[in-house]
C-alpha atoms as one frame of an Amber mdcrd trajectory, in Angstrom:
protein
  12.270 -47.308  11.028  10.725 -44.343  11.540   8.488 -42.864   8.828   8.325
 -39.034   8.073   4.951 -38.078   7.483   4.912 -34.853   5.137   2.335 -31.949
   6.054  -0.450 -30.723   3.727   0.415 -27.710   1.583  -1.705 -25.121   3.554
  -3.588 -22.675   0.974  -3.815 -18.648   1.091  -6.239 -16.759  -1.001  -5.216
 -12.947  -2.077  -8.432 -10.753  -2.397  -8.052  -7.884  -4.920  -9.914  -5.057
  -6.357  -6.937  -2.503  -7.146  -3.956  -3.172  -9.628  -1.770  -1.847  -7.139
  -2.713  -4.949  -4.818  -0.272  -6.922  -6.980   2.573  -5.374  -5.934   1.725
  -5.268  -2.139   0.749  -9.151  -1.966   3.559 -10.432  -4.507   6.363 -10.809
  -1.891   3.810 -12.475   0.174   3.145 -14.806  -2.377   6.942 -15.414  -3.019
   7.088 -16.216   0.773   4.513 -18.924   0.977   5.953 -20.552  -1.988   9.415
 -20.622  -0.284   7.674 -22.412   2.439   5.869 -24.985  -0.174   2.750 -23.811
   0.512  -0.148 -22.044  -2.414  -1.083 -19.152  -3.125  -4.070 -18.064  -5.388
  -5.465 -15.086  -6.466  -9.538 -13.870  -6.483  -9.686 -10.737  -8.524 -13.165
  -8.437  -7.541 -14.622  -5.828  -9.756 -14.254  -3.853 -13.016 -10.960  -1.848
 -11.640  -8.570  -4.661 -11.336  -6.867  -6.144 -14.596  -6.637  -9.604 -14.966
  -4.183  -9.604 -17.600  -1.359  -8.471 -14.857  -1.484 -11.977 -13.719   1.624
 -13.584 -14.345   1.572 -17.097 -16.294   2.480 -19.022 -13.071   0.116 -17.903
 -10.338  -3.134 -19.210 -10.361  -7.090 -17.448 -10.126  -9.955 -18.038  -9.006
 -13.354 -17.022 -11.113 -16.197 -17.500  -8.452 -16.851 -17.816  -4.639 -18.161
 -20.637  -5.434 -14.250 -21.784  -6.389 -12.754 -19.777  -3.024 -15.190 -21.534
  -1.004 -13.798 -24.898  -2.451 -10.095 -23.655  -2.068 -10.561 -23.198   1.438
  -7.932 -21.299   2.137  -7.020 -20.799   5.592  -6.221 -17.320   4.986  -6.890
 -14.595   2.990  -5.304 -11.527   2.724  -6.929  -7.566   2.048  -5.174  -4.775
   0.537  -8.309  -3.259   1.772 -10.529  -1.545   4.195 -13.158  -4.004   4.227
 -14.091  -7.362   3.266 -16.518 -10.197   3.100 -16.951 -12.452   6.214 -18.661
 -15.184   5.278 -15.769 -16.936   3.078 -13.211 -19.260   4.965 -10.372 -18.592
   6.671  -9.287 -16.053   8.757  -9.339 -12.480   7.452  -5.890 -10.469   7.579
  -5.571  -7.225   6.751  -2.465  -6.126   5.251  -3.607  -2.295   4.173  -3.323
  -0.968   0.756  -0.203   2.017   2.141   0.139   3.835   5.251  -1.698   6.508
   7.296  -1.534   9.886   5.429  -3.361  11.209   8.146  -6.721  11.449   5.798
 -10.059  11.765   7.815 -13.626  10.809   6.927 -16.742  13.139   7.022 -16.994
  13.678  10.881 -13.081  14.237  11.650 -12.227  10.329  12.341  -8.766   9.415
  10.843 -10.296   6.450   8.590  -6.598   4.764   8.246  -8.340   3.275  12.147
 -11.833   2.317  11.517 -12.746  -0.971  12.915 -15.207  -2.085  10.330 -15.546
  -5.923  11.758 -14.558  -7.067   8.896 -10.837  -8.883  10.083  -9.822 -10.997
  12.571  -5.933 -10.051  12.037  -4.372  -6.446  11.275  -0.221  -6.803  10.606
   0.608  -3.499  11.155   3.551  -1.673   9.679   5.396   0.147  12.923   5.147
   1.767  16.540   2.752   4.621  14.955  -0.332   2.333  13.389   0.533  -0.587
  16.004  -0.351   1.294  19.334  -3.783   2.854  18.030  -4.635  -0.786  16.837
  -3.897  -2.613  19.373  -5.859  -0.010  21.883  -8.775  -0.680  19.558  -8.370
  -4.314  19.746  -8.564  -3.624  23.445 -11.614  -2.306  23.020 -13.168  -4.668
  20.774 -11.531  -7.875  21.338 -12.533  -9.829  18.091  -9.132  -9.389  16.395
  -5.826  -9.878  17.174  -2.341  -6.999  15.578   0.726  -7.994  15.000   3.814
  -5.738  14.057   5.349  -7.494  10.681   6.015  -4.681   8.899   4.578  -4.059
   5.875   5.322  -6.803   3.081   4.504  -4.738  -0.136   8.072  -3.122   1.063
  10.272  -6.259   1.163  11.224  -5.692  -2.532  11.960  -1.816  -2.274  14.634
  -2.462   0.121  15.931  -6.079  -1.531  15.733  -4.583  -4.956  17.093  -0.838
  -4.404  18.257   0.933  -6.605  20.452   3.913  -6.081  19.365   6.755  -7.942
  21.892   7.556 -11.569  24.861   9.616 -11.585  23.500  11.917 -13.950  20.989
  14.559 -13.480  18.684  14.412 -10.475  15.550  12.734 -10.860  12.366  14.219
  -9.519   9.554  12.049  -9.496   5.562  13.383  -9.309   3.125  11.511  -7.464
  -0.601  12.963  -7.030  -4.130  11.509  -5.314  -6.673  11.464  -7.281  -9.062
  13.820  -5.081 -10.284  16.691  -6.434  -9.567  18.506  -2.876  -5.900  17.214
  -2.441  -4.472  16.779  -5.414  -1.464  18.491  -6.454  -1.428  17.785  -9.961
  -3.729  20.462 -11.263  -2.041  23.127  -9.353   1.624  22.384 -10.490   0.721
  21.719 -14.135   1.987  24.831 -15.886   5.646  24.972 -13.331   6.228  21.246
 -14.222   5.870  22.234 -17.692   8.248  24.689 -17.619  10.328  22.824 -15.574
  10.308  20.053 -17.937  11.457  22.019 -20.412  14.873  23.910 -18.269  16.945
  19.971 -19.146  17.794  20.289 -14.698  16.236  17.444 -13.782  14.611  14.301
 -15.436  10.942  13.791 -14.527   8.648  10.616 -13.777   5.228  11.270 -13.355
   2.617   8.930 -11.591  -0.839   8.967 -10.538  -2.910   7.189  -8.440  -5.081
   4.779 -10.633  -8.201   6.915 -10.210  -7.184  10.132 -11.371  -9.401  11.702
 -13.611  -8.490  11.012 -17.153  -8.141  14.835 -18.542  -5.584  14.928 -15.813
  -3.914  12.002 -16.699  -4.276  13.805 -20.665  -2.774  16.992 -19.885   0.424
  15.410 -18.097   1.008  12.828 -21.126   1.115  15.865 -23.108   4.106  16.929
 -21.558   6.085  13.845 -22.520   9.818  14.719 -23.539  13.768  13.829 -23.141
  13.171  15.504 -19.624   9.538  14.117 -18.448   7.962  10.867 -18.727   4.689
   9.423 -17.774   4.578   6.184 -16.142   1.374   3.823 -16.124   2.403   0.733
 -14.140   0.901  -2.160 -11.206   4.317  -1.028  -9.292   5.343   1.958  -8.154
   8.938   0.929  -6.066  10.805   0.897  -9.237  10.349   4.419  -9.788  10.732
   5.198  -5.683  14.206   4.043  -6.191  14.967   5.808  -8.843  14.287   8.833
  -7.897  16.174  11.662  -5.996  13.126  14.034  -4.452   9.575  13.556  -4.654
   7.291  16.007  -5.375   3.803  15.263  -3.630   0.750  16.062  -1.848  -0.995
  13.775   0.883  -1.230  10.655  -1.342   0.291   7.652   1.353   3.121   6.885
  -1.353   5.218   9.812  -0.618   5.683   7.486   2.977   7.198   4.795   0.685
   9.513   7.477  -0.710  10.302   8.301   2.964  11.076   5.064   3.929  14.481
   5.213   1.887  15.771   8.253   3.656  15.051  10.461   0.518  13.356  13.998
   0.632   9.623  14.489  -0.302   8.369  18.268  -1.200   4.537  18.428  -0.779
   2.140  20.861  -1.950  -0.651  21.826   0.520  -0.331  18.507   2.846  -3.211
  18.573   5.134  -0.792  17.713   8.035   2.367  18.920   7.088   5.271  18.029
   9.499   8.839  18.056  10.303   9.819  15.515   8.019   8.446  17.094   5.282
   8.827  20.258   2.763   5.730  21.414   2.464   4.848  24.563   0.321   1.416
  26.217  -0.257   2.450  28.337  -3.122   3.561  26.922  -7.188   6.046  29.754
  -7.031   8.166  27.923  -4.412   8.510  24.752  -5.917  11.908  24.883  -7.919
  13.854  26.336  -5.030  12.355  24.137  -2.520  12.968  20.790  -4.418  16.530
  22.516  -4.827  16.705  22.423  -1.186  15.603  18.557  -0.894  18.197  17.718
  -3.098  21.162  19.129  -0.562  19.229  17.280   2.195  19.642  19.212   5.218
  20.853  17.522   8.238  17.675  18.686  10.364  15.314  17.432   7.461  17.484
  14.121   7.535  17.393  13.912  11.565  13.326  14.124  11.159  13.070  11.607
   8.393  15.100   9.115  10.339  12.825   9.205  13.142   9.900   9.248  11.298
  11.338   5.494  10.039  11.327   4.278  13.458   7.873   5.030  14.451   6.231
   3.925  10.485   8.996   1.076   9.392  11.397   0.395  11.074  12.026  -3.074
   9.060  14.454  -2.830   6.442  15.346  -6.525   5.769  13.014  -7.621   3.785
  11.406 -10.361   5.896   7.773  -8.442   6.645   6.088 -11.492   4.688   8.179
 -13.697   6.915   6.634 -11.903   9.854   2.877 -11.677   8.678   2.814 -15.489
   7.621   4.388 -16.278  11.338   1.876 -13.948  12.757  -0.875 -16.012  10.574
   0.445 -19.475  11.993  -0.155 -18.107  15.388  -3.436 -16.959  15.191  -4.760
 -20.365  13.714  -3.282 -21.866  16.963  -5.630 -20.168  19.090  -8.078 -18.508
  17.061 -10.956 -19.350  19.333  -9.233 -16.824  21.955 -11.328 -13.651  20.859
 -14.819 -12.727  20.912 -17.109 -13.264  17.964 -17.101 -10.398  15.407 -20.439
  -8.233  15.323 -21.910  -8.841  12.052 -22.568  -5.854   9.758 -25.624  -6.931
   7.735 -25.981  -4.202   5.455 -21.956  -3.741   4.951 -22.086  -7.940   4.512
 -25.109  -7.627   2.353 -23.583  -5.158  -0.109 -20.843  -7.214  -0.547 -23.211
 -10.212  -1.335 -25.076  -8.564  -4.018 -21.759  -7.211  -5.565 -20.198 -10.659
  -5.344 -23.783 -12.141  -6.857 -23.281 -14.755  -3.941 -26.207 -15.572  -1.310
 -25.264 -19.298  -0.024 -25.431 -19.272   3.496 -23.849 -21.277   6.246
């Protein structure tokens, strides 16, 4: 008689420091329960909320507790991370390249920082630079997967109401990109004509008087939205109105129109305007979306995301599984002392070894 000998649950460890990261690394966590493995959740820093945990996933308080989870993977919504907790490190990127650039010109969306051994990248147009740079480096290995904060906006979607068109807002928080300031006063009056029904939402880190001044505006036409997840309100909505904050991607994703407002690399795919004055009639063009706008936003989906089915966690989880087969493959990662030591002292941790 031949006995079947069950395999250990294997353990993942989620590594947070934005509320947004909930939303990204839930359908992850959805797939490695599916596959009756755990999941738990290490929450670092003053900006992340602890009370968005749901009752049923579990955290852990200390390093000291991750380092006793051993997890054999743990997953960033981030561009850097600790190395000297277990497991592999897999970044899974907090949204998509908006094409911002550091201090000396480098598109920072493709920094190696030697902090992860595994990048799943979203498409053709982040997987070719990465996997050059991995070339390069050879300490850590790219998979495509997709990207799995997605696999609910196309699972989920909604189709936008019958009734009037919905326009949804969506700024950055910097000072030197942001839209928000700029279209204040039109979105107020535009708020007021009863054409369209606005949602507004900001990036976590916008500066409160901002955040003040749009509130303000609140009526049967506008409302302000303060939430961990922004794909509800992607599906909802008809046009986007935006700047060069990654989420107006997302929006993308679903084959709707996104008007921007001084983009610092605006494109085909996009209606981008430089002046308040043109905003009504050019969000009036969005919502007729013309074919040639259509044509480019279809291609730009092949090159970002092309997965639509829902399965990225699927994919990054396989991708996992065959790293941990042959880890050993790649070179050892330079270490970064005073990156590493940074995140010691902010983590209060110093055990070694």
């Amino acid at each position: 008689m031949q006995v079947e000998v069950s395999m250990p649950a294997k353990r993942y460890l989620f590594y947070i420091s934005q509320n947004y990261s909930y939303a990204i690394l839930r359908p992850l966590q959805e797939e490695i329960w599916a596959r009756g493995d755990e999941a738990a959740w290490f929450l670092e820093g003053k900006e992340v909320n602890g009370n968005f945990l749901n009752s049923n996933e579990q955290r852990l308080l200390s390093i000291d507790e991750v380092q006793n989870y051993k997890p054999v993977a743990i997953f960033y919504p981030a561009n850097i991370a600790p190395t000297f907790l277990p497991g592999i490190n897999v970044a899974v990127f907090h949204g998509f390249d908006a094409g911002k650039v550091d201090k000396r010109g480098n598109n920072d969306h493709f920094k190696v920082r030697n902090c992860f051994d595994l990048y799943c990248t979203q498409g053709p147009s982040t997987t070719e630079p990465f996997l050059e740079l991995a070339e390069q480096h050879n300490h850590f290995q790219v998979a495509e997967t997709g990207w799995c904060a997605l696999d609910y906006l196309y699972l989920d979607h909604e189709k936008p109401s019958a009734g009037k068109p919905t326009i949804l807002l969506c700024s950055t928080f910097s000072k030197k990109l942001s839209c928000a300031p700029h279209l204040f006063e039109t979105v107020k009056r535009l708020s007021r004509s009863n054409k369209w029904h606005w949602l507004v939402q900001f990036h976590p880190k916008m500066p409160a008087d901002i955040v003040k001044k749009y509130k303000s505006l609140q009526n049967e036409n506008l409302s302000f939205v303060e939430t961990d997840d922004v794909i509800p309100l992607l599906q909802q909505a008809d046009v986007m109105v935006c700047d060069t904050s990654s989420v107006l991607i997302m929006f993308l994703l679903l084959g709707k129109p996104v008007v921007t407002f001084n983009n610092i690399a605006p494109t085909d795919y996009l209606l981008d305007i430089n002046s308040v004055d043109l905003l009504e009639e050019t969000i009036e063009k969005a919502l007729l979306k013309p074919s040639e706008l259509m044509k480019q936003i279809e291609h730009f989906i092949s090159m970002t995301h092309p997965y639509n089915d829902g399965k990225s966690s699927s994919r990054v989880l396989n991708a996992v599984d065959a790293m941990l087969s042959d880890k050993f493959a790649l070179s050892k990662k330079p270490i970064d002392f005073f990156r590493q030591f940074k995140m010691r002292k902010k983590l209060k941790y110093w055990r070694f070894g």
